[in-house]
C-alpha positions as CSV (number, residue, x, y, z in Angstrom):
1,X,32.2,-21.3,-19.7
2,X,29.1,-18.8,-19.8
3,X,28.2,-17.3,-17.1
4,X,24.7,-18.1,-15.5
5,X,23.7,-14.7,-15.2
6,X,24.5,-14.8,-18.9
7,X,22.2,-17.7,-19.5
8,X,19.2,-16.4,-17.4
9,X,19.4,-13.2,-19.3
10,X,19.3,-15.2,-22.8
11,X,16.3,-16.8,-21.4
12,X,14.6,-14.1,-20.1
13,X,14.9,-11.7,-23.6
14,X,14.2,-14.9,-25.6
15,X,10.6,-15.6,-24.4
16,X,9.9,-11.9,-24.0
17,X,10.9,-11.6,-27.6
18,X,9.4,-14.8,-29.1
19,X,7.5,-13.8,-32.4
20,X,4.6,-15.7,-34.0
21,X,2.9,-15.1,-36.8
22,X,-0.3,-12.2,-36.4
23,X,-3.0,-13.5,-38.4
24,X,-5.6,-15.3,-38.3
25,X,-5.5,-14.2,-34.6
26,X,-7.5,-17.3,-33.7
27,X,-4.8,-19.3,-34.7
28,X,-2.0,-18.0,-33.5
29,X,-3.3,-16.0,-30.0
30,X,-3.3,-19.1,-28.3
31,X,0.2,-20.0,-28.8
32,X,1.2,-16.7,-27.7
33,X,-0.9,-17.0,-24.5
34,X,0.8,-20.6,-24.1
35,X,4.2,-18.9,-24.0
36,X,3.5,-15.7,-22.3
37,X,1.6,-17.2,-19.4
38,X,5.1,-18.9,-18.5
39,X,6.7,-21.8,-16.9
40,X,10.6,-23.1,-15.8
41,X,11.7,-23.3,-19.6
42,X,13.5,-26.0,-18.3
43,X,14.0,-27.5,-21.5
44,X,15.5,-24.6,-23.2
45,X,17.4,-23.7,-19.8
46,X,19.1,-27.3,-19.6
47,X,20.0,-26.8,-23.8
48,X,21.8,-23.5,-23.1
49,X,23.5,-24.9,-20.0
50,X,24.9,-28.0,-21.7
51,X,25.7,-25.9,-24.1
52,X,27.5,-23.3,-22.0
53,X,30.0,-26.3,-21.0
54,X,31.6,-26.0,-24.0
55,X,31.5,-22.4,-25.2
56,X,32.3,-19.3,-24.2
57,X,29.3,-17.1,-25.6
58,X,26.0,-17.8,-26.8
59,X,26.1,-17.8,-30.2
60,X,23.0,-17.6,-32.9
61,X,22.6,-21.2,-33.4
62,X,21.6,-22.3,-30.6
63,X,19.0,-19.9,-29.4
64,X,16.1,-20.6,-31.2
65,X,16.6,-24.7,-31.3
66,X,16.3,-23.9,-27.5
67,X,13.3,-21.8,-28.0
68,X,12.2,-24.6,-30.4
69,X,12.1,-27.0,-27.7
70,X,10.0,-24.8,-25.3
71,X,7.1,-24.3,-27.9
72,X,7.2,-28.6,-28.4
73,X,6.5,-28.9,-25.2
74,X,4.2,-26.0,-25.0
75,X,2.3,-27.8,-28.2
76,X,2.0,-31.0,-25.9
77,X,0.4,-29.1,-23.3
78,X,-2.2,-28.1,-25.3
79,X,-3.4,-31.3,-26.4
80,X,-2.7,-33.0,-23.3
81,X,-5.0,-30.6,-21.8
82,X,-7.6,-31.7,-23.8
83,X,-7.2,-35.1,-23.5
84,X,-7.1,-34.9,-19.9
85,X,-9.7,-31.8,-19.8
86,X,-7.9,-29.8,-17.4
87,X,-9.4,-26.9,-16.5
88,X,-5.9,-24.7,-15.4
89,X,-2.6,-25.2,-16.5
90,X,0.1,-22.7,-14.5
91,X,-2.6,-21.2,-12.4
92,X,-4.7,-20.0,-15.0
93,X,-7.5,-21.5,-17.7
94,X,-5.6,-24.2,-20.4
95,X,-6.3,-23.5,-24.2
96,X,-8.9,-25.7,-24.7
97,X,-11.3,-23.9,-21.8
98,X,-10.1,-20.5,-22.7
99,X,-10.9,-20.7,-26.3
100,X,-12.2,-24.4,-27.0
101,X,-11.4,-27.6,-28.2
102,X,-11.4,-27.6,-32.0
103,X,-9.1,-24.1,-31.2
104,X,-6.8,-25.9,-29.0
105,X,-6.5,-28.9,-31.4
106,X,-5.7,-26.6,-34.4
107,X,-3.4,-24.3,-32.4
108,X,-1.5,-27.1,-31.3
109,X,-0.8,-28.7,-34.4
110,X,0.9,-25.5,-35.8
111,X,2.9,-24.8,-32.3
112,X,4.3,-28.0,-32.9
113,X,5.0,-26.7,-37.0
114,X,6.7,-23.7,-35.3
115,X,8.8,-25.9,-33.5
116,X,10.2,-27.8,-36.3
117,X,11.1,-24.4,-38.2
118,X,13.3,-23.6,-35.2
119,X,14.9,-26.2,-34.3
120,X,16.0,-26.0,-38.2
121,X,18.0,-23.3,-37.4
122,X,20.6,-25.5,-36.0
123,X,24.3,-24.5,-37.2
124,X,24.5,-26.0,-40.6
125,X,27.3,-28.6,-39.8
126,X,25.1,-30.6,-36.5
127,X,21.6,-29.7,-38.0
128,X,21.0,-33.2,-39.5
129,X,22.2,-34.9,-36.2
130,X,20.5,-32.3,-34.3
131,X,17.0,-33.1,-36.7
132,X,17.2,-36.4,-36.6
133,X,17.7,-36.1,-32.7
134,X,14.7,-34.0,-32.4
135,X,12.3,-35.8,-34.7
136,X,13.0,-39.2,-33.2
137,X,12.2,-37.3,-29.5
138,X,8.7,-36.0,-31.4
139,X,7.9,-39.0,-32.1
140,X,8.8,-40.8,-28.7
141,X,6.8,-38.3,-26.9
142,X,3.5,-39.3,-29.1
143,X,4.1,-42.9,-28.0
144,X,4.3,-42.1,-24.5
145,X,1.2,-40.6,-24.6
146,X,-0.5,-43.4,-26.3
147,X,0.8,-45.5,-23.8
148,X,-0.7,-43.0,-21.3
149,X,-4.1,-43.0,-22.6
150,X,-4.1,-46.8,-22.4
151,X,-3.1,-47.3,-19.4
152,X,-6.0,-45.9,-18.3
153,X,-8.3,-49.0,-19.2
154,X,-5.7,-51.4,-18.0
155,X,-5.7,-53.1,-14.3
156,X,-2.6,-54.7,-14.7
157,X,0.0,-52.3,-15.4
158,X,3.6,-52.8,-14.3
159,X,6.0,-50.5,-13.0
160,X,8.3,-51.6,-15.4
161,X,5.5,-50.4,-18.2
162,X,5.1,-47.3,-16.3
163,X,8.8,-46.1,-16.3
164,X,8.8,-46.6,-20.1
165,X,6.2,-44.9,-20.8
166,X,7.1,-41.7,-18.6
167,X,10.8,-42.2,-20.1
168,X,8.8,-41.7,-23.4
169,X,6.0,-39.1,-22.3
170,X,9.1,-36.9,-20.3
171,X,12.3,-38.2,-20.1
172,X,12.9,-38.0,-24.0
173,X,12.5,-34.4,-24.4
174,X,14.9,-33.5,-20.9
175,X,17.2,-35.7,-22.7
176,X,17.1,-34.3,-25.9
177,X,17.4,-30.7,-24.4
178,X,20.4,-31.6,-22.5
179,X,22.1,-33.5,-25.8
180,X,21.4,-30.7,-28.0
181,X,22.9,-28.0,-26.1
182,X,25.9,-30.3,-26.1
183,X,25.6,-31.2,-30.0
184,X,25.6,-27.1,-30.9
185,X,28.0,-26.6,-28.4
186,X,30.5,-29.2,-30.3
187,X,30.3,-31.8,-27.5
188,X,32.7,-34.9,-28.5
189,X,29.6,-37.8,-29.2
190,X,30.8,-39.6,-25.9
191,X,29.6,-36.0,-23.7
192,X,26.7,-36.2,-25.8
193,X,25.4,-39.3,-25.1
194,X,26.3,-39.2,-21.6
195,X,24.1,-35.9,-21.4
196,X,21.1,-37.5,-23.2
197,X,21.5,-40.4,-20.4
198,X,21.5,-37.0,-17.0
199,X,18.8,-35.7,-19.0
200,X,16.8,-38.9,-19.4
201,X,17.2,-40.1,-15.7
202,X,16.2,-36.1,-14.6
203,X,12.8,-36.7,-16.5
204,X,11.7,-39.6,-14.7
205,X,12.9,-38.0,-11.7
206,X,10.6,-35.2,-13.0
207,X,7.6,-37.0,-13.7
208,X,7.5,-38.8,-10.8
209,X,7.5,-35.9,-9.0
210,X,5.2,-34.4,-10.6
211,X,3.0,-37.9,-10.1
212,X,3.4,-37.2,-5.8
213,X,2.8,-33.3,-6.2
214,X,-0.3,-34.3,-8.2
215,X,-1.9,-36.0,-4.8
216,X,0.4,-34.2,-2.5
217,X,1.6,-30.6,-3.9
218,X,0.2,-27.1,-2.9
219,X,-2.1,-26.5,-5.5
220,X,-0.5,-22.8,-5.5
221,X,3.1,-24.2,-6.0
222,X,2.0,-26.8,-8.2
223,X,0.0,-24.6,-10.7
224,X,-3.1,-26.6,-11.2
225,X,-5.8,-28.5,-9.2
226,X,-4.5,-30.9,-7.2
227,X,-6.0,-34.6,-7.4
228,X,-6.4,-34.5,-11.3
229,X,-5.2,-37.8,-11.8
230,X,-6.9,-39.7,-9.1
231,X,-10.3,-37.6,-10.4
232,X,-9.3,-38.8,-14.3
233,X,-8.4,-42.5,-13.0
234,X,-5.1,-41.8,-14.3
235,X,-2.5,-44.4,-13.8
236,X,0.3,-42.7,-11.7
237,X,3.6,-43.9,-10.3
238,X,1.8,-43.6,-6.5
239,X,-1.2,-46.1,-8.0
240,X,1.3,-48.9,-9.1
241,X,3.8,-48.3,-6.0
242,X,0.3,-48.5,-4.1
243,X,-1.4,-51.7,-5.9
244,X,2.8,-53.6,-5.5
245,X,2.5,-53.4,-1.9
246,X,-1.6,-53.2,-0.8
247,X,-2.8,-56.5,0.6
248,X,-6.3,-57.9,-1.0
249,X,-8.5,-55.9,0.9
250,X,-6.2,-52.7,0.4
251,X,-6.0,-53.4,-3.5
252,X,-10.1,-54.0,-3.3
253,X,-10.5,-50.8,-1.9
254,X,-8.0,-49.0,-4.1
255,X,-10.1,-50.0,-7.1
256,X,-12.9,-49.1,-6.2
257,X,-12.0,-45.7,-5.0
258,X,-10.3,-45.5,-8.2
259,X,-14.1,-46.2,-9.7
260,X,-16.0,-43.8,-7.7
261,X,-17.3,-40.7,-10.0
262,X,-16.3,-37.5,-10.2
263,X,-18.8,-35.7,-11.6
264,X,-19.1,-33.0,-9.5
265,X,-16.8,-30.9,-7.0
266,X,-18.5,-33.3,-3.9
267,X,-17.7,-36.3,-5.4
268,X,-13.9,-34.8,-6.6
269,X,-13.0,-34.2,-3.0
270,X,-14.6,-36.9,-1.9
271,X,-12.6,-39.6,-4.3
272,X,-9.2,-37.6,-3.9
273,X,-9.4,-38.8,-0.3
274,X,-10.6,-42.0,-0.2
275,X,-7.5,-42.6,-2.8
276,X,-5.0,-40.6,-0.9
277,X,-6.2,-42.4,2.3
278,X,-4.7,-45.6,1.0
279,X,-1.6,-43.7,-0.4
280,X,-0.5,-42.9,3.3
281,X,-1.2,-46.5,4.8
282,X,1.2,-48.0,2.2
283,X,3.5,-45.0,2.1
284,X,4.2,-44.4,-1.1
285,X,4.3,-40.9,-0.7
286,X,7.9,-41.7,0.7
287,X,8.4,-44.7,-2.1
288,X,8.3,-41.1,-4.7
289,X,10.5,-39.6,-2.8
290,X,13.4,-42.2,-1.9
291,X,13.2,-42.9,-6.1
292,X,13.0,-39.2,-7.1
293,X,16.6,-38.9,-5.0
294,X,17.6,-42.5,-6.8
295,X,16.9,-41.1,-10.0
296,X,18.9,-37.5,-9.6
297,X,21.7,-40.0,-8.6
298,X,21.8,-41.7,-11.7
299,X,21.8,-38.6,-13.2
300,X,24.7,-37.2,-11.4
301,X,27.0,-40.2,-12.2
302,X,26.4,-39.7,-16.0
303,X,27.1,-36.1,-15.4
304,X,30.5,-36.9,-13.3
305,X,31.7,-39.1,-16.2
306,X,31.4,-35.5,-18.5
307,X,33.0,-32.8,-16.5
308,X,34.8,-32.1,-13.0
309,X,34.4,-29.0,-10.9
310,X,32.9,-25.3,-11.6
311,X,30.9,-27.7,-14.8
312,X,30.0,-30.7,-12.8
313,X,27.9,-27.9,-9.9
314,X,26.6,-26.2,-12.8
315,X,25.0,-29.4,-14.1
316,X,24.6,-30.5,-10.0
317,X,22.4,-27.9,-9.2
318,X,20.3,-27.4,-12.6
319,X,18.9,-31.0,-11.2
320,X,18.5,-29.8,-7.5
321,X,16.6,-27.0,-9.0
322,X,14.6,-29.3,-10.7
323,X,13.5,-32.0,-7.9
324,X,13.8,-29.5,-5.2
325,X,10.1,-29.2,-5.3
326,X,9.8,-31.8,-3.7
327,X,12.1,-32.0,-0.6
């Protein structure tokens, strides 16, 4: 098995080393800037670490599908960004506000081009499973934010909605990291799928932490300004935990918090806690967590059906890493 030193190394030199093409600068500065301004590379951190449970060395194929899967999600960004109109992403200005929209659109589009040519460079005899794998996760990730973006108008979504569409949105991609390390790695199809179900159930875990560190994170930890969905009338896991449980008059006043504008930095602050107000007298905040810990349990029991021992706590605490954040 590779070491983890081994694996933090690869990741490190990777993204320090990640080339793009030079011109037109316009283009292509902004998905340099995406990449060099950071992040967990989870994605391509859980690929080489399923893949490290199966061989000894990192080998050339599977380096840049890894990397391939870092500038996907980095291409997401960008356009979610827009769609949402967040101002930072990481701590610092997102694409769209740096350059500007039609910039970030165009940008985007060929990050997630870049992606495709990596992810190519699969080992010949997995890369048609390893495509088909990816493309069908592309596409999956699209749907989820459709679903997203309608939820937005919608007063009557479910939980049940809600956890399919972040499956979609985030727990596709985690599961295709964690399935493609194991593909390259030449994982029987059995570890494989298994893998694809740790990675799924780490997502949701993910997102909805990411959902309670949106309302309840430090803004400095969390990388962007806290509040942004309850400003954007987002539908997050917290607002249908919150609208399950709320009497009448609680769900009344939900709404219209939910409804009060946001137009300028008094009115932000102002709506972020009249929502979060109502968040603490149904206690969802502790709903998140209790199902962020169901969740990485799931996860673990797919994980315990692939390997035992020195594998098992490698696999163990790539997910503690992940939902410690919250804790």
């Amino acid at each position: 098995m590779i070491r983890q030193s081994t694996i933090d190394e690869a990741i490190k030199t990777l993204f320090e080393n990640i080339n793009f093409t030079n011109e037109p600068k316009g283009l292509y500065d902004p998905l340099r800037y995406m990449i060099e301004i950071g992040g967990k590379r989870l994605r391509p951190r859980l690929c080489l670490t399923t893949y490290s449970l199966y061989k000894d060395r990192i080998g050339a194929g599977i380096l840049e599908p890894a990397a391939g899967l870092e500038v996907f999600h980095s291409f997401t960004l960008i356009h979610d960004d827009i769609m949402d109109r967040s101002p930072l992403r990481r701590g610092v200005d997102t694409v769209w506000k740096k350059w500007n929209s039609d910039t970030a659109i165009l940008s985007g589009d060929v990050m997630c081009i870049d992606s495709y040519s990596r992810i190519m460079k699969a080992p010949r005899k997995v890369q048609g499973e390893v495509l088909t794998l990816f493309s069908r996760t592309a596409a999956q990730v699209c749907e989820g934010q459709q679903y997203d973006m309608e939820f937005e108008t919608r007063d009557d979504v479910t939980m049940e909605e809600y956890m399919n569409m972040i499956g979609l949105k985030t727990g596709v991609l985690i599961a295709c990291a964690a399935k493609m390390g194991a593909q390259i790695g030449g994982a029987p199809k059995r570890d494989c799928d298994l893998l694809y179900g740790y990675g799924f159930n780490l997502g949701l875990a993910f997102q909805v932490a990411d959902d309670y560190l949106d309302a309840f994170g430090d803004e400095k930890v969390f990388g962007k300004p806290i509040g942004g969905d309850i400003v954007n009338s987002k539908k997050s896991w917290l607002t249908i935990r919150a609208y399950e449980k709320a009497s009448p008059e609680q769900a009344e006043r939900l709404t219209k918090a939910m409804s009060m504008p946001a137009g300028t930095d008094q009115e932000k602050v102002a709506k972020i806690a009249a929502v979060k107000e109502i968040y603490s007298e149904l206690g969802v905040a502790e709903d998140a967590q209790t199902t962020i810990l169901e969740l990485n349990e799931k996860a673990l029991e797919a994980a315990a059906k692939v390997c035992k021992g020195v594998r098992y706590e490698r696999l163990r605490r790539f997910a503690d890493k992940l939902i410690g954040r919250t804790k």
